[in-house]
VONULO-708804 format. One record per residue: x, z, y of N, C-alpha, C in turn; residue in one letter; residue number from 0. Coordinates in nm, 3 decimals, always signed. Atoms other than C-alpha are relative to their C-alpha. Layout:
REM VONULO-708804
+---------+---------+---------+---------+---------+---------+---------+---------+---------+-----+-----+
|    n.px |    n.pz |    n.py |   ca.px |   ca.pz |   ca.py |    c.px |    c.pz |    c.py | res |   n |
+---------+---------+---------+---------+---------+---------+---------+---------+---------+-----+-----+
|       X |       Z |       Y |       X |       Z |       Y |       X |       Z |       Y |   a | NUM |
...
+---------+---------+---------+---------+---------+---------+---------+---------+---------+-----+-----+
***
This chain:
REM VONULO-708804
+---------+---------+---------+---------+---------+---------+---------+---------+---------+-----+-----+
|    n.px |    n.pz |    n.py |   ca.px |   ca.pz |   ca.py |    c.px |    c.pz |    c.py | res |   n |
+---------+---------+---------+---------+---------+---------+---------+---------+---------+-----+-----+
|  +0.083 |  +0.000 |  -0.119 |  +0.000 |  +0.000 |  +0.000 |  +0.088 |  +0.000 |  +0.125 |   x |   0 |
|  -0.095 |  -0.043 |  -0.115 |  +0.112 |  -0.030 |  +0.366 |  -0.025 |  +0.136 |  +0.042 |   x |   1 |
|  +0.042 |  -0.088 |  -0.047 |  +0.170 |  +0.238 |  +0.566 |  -0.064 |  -0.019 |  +0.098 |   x |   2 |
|  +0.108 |  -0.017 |  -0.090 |  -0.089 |  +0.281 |  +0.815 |  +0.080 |  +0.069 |  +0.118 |   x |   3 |
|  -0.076 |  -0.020 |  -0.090 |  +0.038 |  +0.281 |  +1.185 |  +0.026 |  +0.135 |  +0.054 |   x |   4 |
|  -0.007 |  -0.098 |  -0.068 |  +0.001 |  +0.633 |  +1.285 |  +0.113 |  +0.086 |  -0.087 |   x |   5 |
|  -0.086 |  -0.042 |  +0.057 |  +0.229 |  +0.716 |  +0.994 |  +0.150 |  -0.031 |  +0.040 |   x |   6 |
|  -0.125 |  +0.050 |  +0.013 |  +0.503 |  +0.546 |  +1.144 |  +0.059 |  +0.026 |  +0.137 |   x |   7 |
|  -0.054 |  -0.064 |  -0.147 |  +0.508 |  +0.709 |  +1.489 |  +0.103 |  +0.152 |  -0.062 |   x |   8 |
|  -0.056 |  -0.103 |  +0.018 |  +0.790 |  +0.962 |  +1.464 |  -0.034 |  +0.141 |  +0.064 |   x |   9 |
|  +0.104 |  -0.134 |  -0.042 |  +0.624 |  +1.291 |  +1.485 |  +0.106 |  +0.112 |  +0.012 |   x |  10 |
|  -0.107 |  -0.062 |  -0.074 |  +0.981 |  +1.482 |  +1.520 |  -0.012 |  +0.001 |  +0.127 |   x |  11 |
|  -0.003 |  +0.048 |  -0.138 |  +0.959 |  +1.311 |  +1.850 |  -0.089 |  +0.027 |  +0.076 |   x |  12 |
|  +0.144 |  -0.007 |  -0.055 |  +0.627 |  +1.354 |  +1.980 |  -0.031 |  +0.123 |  +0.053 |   x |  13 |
|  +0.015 |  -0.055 |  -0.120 |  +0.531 |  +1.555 |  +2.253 |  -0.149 |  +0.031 |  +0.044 |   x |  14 |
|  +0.092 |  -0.047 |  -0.045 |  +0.228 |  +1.704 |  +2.382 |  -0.049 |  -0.158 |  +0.126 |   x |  15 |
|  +0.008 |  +0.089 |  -0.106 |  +0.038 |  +1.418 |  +2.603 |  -0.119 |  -0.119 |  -0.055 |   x |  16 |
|  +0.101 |  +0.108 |  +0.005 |  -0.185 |  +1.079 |  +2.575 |  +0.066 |  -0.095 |  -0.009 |   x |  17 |
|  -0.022 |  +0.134 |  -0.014 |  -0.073 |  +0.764 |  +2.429 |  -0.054 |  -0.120 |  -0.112 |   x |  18 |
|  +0.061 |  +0.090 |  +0.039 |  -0.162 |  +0.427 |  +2.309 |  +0.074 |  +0.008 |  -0.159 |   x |  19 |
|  -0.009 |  -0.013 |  +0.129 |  -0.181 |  +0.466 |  +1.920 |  +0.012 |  -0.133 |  -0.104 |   x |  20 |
|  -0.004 |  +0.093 |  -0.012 |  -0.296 |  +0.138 |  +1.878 |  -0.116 |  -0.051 |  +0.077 |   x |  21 |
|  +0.117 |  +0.091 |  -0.064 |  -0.518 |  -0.220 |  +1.956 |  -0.021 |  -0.084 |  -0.108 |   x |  22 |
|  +0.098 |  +0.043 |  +0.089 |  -0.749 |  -0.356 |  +1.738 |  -0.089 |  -0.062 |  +0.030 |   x |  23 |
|  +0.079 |  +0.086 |  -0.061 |  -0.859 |  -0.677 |  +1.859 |  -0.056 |  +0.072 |  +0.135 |   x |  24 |
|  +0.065 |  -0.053 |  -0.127 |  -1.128 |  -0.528 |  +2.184 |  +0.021 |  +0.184 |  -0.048 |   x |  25 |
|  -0.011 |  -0.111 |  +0.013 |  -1.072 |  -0.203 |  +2.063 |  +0.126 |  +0.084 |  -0.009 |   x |  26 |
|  -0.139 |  -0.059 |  -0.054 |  -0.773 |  +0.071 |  +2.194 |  -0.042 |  +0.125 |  -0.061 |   x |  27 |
|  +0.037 |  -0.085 |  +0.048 |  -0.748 |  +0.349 |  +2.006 |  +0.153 |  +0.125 |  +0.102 |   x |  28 |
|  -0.106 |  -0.111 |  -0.112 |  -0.586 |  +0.682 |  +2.213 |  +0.029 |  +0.133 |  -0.050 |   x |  29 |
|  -0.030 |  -0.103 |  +0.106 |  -0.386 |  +0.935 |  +2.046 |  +0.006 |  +0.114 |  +0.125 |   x |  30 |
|  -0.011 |  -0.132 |  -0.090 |  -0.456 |  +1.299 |  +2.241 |  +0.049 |  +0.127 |  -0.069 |   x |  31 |
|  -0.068 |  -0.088 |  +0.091 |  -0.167 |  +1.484 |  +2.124 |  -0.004 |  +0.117 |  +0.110 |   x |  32 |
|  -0.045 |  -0.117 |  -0.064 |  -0.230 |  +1.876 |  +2.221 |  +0.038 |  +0.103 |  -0.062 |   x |  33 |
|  -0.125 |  -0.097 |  +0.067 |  +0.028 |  +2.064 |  +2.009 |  +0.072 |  -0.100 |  -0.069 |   x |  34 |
|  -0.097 |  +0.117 |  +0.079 |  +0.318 |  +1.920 |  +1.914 |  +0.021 |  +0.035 |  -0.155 |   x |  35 |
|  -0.015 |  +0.057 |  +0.158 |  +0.366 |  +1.809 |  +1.551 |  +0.067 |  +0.090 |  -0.024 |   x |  36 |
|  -0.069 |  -0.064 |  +0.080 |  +0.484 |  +2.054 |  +1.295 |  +0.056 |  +0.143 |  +0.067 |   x |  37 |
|  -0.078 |  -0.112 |  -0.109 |  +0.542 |  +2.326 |  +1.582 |  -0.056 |  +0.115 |  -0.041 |   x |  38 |
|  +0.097 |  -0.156 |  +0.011 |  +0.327 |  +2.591 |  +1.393 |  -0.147 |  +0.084 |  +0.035 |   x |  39 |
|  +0.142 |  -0.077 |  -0.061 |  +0.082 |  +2.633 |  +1.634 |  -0.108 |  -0.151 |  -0.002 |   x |  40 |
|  +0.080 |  +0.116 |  +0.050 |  -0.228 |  +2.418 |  +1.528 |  -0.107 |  +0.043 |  +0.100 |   x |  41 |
|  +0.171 |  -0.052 |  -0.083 |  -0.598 |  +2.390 |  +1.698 |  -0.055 |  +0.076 |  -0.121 |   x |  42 |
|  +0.086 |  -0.073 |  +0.094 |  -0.802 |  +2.624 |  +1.525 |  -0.140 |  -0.025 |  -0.035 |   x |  43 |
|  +0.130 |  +0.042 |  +0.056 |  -1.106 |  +2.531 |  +1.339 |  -0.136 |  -0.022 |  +0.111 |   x |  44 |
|  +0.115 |  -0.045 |  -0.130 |  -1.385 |  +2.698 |  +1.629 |  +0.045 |  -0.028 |  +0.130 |   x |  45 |
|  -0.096 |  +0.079 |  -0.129 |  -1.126 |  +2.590 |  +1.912 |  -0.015 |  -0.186 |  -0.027 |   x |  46 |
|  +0.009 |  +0.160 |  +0.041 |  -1.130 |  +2.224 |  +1.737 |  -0.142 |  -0.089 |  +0.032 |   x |  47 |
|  +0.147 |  +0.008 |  -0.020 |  -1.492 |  +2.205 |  +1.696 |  -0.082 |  -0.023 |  +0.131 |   x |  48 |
|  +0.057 |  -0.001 |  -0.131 |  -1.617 |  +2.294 |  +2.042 |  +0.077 |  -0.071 |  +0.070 |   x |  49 |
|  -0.089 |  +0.075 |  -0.145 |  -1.329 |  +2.073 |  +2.216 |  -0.090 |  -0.145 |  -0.023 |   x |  50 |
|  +0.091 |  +0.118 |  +0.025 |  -1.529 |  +1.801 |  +1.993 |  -0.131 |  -0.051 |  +0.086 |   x |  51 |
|  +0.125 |  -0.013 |  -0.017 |  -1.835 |  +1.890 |  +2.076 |  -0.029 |  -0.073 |  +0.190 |   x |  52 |
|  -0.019 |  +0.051 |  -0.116 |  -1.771 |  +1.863 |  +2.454 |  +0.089 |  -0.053 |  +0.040 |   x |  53 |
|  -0.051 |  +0.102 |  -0.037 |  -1.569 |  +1.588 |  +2.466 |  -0.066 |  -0.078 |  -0.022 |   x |  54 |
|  +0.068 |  +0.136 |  +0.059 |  -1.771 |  +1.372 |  +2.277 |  -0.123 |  +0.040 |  +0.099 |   x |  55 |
|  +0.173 |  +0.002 |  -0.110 |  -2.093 |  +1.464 |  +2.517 |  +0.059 |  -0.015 |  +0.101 |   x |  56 |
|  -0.010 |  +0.080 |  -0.109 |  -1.910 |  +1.419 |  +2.824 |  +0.089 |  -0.138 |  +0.010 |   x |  57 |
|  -0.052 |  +0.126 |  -0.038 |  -1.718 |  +1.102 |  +2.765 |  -0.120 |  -0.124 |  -0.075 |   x |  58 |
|  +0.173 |  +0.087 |  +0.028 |  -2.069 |  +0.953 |  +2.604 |  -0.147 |  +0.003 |  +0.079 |   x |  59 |
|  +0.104 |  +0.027 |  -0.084 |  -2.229 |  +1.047 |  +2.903 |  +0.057 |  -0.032 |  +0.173 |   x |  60 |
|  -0.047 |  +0.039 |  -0.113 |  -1.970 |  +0.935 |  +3.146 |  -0.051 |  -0.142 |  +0.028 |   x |  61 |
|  -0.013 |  +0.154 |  -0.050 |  -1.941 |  +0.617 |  +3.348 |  +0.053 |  -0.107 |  -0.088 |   x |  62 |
|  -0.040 |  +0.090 |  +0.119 |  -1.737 |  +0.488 |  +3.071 |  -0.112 |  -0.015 |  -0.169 |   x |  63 |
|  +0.043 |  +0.022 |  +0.144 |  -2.008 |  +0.547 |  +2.766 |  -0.023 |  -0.060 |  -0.069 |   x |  64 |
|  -0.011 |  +0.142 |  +0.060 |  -2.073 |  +0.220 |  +2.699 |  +0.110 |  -0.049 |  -0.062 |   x |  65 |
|  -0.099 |  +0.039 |  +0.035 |  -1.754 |  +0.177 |  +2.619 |  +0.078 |  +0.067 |  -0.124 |   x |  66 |
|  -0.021 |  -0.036 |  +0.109 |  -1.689 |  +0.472 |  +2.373 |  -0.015 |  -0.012 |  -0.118 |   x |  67 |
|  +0.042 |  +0.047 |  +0.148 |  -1.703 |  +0.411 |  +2.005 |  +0.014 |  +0.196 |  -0.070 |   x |  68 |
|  +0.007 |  -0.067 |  +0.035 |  -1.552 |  +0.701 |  +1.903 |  +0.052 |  +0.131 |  +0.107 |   x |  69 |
|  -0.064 |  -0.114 |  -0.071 |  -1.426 |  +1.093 |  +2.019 |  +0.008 |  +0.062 |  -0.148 |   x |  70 |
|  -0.008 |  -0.097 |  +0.149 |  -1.303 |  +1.299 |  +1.700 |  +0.151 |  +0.054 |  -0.047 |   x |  71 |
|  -0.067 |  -0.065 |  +0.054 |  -1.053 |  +1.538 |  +1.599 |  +0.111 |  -0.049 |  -0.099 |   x |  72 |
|  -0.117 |  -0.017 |  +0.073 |  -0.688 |  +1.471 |  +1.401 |  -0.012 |  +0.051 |  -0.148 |   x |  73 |
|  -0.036 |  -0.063 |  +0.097 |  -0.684 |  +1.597 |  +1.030 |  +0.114 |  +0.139 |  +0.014 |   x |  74 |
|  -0.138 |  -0.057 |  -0.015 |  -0.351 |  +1.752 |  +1.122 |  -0.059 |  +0.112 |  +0.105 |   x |  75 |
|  +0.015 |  -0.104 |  -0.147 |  -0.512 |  +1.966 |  +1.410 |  +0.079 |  +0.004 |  +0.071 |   x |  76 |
|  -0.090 |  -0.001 |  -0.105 |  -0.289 |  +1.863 |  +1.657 |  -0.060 |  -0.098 |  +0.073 |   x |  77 |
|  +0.045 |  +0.079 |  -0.106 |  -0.516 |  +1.626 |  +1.860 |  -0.112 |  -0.035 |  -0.061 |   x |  78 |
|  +0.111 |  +0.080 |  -0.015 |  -0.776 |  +1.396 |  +1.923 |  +0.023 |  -0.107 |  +0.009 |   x |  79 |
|  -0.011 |  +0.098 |  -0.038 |  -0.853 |  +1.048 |  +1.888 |  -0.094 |  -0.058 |  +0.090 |   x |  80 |
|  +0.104 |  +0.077 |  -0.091 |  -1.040 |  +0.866 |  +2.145 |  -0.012 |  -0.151 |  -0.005 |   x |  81 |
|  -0.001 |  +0.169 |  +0.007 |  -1.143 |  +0.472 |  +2.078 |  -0.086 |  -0.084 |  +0.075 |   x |  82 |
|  +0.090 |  +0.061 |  -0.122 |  -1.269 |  +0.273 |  +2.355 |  -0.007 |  -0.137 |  -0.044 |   x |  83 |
|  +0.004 |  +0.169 |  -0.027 |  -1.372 |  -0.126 |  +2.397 |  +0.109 |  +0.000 |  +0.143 |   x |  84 |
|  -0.110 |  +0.079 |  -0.073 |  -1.072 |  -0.301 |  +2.568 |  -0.034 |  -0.034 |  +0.125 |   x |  85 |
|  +0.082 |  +0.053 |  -0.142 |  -1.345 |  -0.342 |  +2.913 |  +0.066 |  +0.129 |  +0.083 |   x |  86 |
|  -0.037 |  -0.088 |  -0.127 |  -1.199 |  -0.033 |  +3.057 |  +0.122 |  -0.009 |  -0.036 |   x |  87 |
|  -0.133 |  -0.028 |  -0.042 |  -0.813 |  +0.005 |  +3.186 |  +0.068 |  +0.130 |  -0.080 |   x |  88 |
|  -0.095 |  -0.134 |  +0.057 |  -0.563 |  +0.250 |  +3.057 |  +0.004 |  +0.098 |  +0.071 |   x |  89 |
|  +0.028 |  -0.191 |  -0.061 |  -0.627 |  +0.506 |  +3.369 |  -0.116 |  -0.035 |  +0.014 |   x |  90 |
|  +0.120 |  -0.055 |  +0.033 |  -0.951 |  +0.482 |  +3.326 |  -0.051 |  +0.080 |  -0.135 |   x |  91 |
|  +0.074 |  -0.118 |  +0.079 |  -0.955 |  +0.613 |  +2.985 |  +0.110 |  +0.145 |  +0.060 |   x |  92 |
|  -0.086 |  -0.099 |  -0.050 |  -0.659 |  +0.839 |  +3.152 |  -0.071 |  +0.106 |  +0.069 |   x |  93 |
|  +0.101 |  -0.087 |  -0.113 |  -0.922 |  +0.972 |  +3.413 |  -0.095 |  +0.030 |  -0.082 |   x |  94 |
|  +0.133 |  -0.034 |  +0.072 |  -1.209 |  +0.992 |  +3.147 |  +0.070 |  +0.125 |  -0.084 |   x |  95 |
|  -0.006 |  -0.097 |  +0.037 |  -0.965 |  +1.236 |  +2.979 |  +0.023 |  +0.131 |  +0.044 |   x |  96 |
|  -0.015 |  -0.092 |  -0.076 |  -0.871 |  +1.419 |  +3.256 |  -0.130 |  +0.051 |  +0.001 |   x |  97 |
|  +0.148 |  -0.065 |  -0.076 |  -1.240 |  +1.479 |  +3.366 |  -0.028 |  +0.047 |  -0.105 |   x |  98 |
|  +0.066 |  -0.054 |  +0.132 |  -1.333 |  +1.579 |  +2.989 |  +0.033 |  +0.139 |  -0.047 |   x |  99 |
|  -0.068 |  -0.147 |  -0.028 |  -1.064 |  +1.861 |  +2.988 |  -0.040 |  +0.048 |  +0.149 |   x | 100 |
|  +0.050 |  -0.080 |  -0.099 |  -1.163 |  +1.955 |  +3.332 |  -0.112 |  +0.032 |  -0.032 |   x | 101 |
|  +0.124 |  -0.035 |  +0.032 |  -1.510 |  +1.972 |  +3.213 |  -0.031 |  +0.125 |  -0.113 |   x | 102 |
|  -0.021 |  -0.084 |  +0.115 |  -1.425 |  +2.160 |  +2.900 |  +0.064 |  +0.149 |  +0.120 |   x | 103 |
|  -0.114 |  -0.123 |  -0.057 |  -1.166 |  +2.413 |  +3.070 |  -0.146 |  +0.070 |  +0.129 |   x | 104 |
|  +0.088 |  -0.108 |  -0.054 |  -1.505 |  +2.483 |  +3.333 |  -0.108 |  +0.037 |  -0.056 |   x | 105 |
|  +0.139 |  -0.013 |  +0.078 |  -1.802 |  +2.493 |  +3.051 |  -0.016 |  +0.153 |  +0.025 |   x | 106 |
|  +0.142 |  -0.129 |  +0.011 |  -2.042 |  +2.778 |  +3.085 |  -0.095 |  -0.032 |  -0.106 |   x | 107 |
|  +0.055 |  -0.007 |  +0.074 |  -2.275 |  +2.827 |  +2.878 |  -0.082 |  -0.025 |  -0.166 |   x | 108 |
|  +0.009 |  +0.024 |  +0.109 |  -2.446 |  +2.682 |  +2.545 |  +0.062 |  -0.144 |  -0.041 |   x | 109 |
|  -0.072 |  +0.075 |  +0.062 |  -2.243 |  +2.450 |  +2.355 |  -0.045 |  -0.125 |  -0.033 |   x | 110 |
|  +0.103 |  +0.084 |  +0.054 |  -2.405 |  +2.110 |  +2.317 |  -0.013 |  -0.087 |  -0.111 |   x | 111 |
|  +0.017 |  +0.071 |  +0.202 |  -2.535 |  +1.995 |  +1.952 |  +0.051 |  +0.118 |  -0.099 |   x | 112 |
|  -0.114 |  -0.174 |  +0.106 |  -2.420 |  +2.430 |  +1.836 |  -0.132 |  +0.058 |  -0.015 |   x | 113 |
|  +0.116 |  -0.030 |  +0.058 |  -2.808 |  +2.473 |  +1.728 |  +0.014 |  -0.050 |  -0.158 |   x | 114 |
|  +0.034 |  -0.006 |  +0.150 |  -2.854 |  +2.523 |  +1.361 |  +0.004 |  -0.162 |  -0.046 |   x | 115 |
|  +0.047 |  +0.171 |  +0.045 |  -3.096 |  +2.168 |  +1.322 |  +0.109 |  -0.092 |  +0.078 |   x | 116 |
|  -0.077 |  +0.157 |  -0.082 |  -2.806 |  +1.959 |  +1.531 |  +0.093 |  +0.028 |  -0.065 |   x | 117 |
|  -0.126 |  -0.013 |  +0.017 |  -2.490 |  +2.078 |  +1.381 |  +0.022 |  +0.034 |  -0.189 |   x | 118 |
|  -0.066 |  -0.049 |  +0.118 |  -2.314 |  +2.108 |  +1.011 |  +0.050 |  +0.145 |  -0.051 |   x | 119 |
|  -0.088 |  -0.117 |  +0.049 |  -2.146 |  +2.395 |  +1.062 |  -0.032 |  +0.087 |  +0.150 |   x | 120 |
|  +0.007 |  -0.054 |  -0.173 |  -2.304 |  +2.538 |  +1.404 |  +0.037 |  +0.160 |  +0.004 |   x | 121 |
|  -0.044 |  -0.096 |  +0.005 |  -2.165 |  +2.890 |  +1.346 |  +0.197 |  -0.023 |  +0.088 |   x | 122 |
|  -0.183 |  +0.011 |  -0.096 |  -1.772 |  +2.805 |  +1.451 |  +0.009 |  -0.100 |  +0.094 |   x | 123 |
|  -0.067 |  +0.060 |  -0.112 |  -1.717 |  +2.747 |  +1.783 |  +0.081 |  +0.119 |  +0.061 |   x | 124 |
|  -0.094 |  -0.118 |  -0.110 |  -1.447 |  +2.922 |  +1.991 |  -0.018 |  -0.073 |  +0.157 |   x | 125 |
|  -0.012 |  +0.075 |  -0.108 |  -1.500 |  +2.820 |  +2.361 |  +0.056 |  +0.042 |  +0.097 |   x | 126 |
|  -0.154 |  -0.071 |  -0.085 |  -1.245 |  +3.114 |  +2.532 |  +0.123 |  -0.102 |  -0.031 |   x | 127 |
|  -0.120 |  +0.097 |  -0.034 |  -0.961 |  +2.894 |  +2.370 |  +0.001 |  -0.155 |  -0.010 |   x | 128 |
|  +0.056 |  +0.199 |  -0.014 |  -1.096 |  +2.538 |  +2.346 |  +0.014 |  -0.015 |  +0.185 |   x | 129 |
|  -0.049 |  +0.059 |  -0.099 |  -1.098 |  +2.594 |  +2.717 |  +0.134 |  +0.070 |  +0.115 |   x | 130 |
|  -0.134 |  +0.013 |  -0.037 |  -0.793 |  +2.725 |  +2.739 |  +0.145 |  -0.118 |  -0.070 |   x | 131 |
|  -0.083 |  +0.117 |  +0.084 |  -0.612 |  +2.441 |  +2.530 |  -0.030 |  -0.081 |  +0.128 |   x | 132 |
|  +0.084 |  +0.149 |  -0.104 |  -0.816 |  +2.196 |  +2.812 |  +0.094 |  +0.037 |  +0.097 |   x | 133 |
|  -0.041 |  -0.029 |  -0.124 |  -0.644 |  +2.373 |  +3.067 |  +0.142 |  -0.025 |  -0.004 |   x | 134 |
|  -0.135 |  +0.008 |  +0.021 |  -0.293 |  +2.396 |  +2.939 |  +0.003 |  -0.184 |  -0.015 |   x | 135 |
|  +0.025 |  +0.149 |  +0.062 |  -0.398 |  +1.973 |  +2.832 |  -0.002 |  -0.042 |  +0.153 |   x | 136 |
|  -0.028 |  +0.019 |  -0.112 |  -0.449 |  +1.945 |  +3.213 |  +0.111 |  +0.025 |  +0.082 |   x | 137 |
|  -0.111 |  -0.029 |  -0.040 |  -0.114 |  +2.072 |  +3.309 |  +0.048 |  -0.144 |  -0.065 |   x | 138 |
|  -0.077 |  +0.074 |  +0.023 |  +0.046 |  +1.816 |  +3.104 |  -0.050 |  -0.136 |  +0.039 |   x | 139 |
|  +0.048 |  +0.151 |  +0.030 |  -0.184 |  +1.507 |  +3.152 |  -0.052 |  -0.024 |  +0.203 |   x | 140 |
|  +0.031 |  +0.018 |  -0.143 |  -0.220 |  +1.615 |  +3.558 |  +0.045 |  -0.135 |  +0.094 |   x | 141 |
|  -0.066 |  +0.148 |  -0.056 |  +0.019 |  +1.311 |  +3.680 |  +0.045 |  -0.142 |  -0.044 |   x | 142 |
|  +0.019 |  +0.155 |  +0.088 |  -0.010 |  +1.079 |  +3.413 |  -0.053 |  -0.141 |  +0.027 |   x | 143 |
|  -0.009 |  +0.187 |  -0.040 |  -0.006 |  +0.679 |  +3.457 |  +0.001 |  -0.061 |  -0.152 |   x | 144 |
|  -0.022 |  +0.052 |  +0.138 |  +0.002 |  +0.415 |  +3.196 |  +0.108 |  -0.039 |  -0.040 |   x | 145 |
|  -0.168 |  +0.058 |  +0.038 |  +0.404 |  +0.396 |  +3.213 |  -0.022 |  +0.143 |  -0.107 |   x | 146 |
|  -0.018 |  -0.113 |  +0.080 |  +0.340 |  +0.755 |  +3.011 |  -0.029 |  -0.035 |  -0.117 |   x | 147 |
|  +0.142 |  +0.041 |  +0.078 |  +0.062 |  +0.590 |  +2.783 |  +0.114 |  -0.032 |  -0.160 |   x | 148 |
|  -0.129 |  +0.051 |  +0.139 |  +0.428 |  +0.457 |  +2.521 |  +0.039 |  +0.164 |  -0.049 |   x | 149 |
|  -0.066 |  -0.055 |  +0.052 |  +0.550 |  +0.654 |  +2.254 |  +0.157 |  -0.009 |  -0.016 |   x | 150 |
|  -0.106 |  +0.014 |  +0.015 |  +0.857 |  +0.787 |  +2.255 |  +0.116 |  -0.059 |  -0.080 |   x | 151 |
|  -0.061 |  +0.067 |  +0.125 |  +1.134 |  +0.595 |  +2.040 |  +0.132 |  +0.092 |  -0.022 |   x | 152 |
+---------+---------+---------+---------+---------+---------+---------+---------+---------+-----+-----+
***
């Protein structure tokens, strides 16, 4: 079998941040690395969950939603992938992630789709450090451009 491209990004290397994973014909898929690889410290299940939860509701009810396909969580718990149609720019999904962690890092109150009938598993959410991950995710992704958007070699 081949290996499959995300296997072949060197994850020694890799760094906390946002970059282009790949492109797939109209479709850009965006790797949102927030803990670096193999460093110990992972997202935690109820931290993972709720970053889902409200990411995927505000970048499916942004200006860009038309354009989202997907928002969903890493295996590895060290990020997120985000997969857009090729109609929006590289700081636009840059700004759609900024605003998603800003949105996360100020959530109040009930969690949306963390009712019993909407959710799988609506018991684990953590939303003290889901939006503290957003916040520390905004430190690093505050002055980001699409010269950042490359993986390191």
């Amino acid at each position: 079998m081949k290996k499959i491209a995300s296997f072949t990004v060197n994850h020694d290397k890799l760094e906390k941040g946002m970059y282009i994973s790949r492109i797939d014909g109209d479709v850009v898929t965006y790797d949102i690395r927030m803990k670096k690889p193999n460093g110990g410290d992972y997202l935690g299940n109820g931290e993972l969950h709720t970053i889902e939860h409200l990411f995927a509701t505000f970048a499916r009810n942004s200006e860009i939603s038309d354009s989202v396909i997907y928002v969903g969580p890493m295996g590895c718990r060290t990020g997120f992938y985000l997969l857009v149609r090729d109609s929006i720019s590289h700081s636009q999904a840059i700004k759609i992630v900024q605003d998603s962690f800003r949105f996360i890092a100020d959530f109040e109150g009930e969690i949306p789709g963390s009712k019993k009938e909407e959710c799988g598993n609506y018991l684990e959410h953590d939303l003290k450090t889901a939006k503290k991950t957003a916040e520390d995710m905004l430190e690093i992704l505050g002055n980001y451009t699409e010269n950042n958007l490359k993986y390191k070699e």
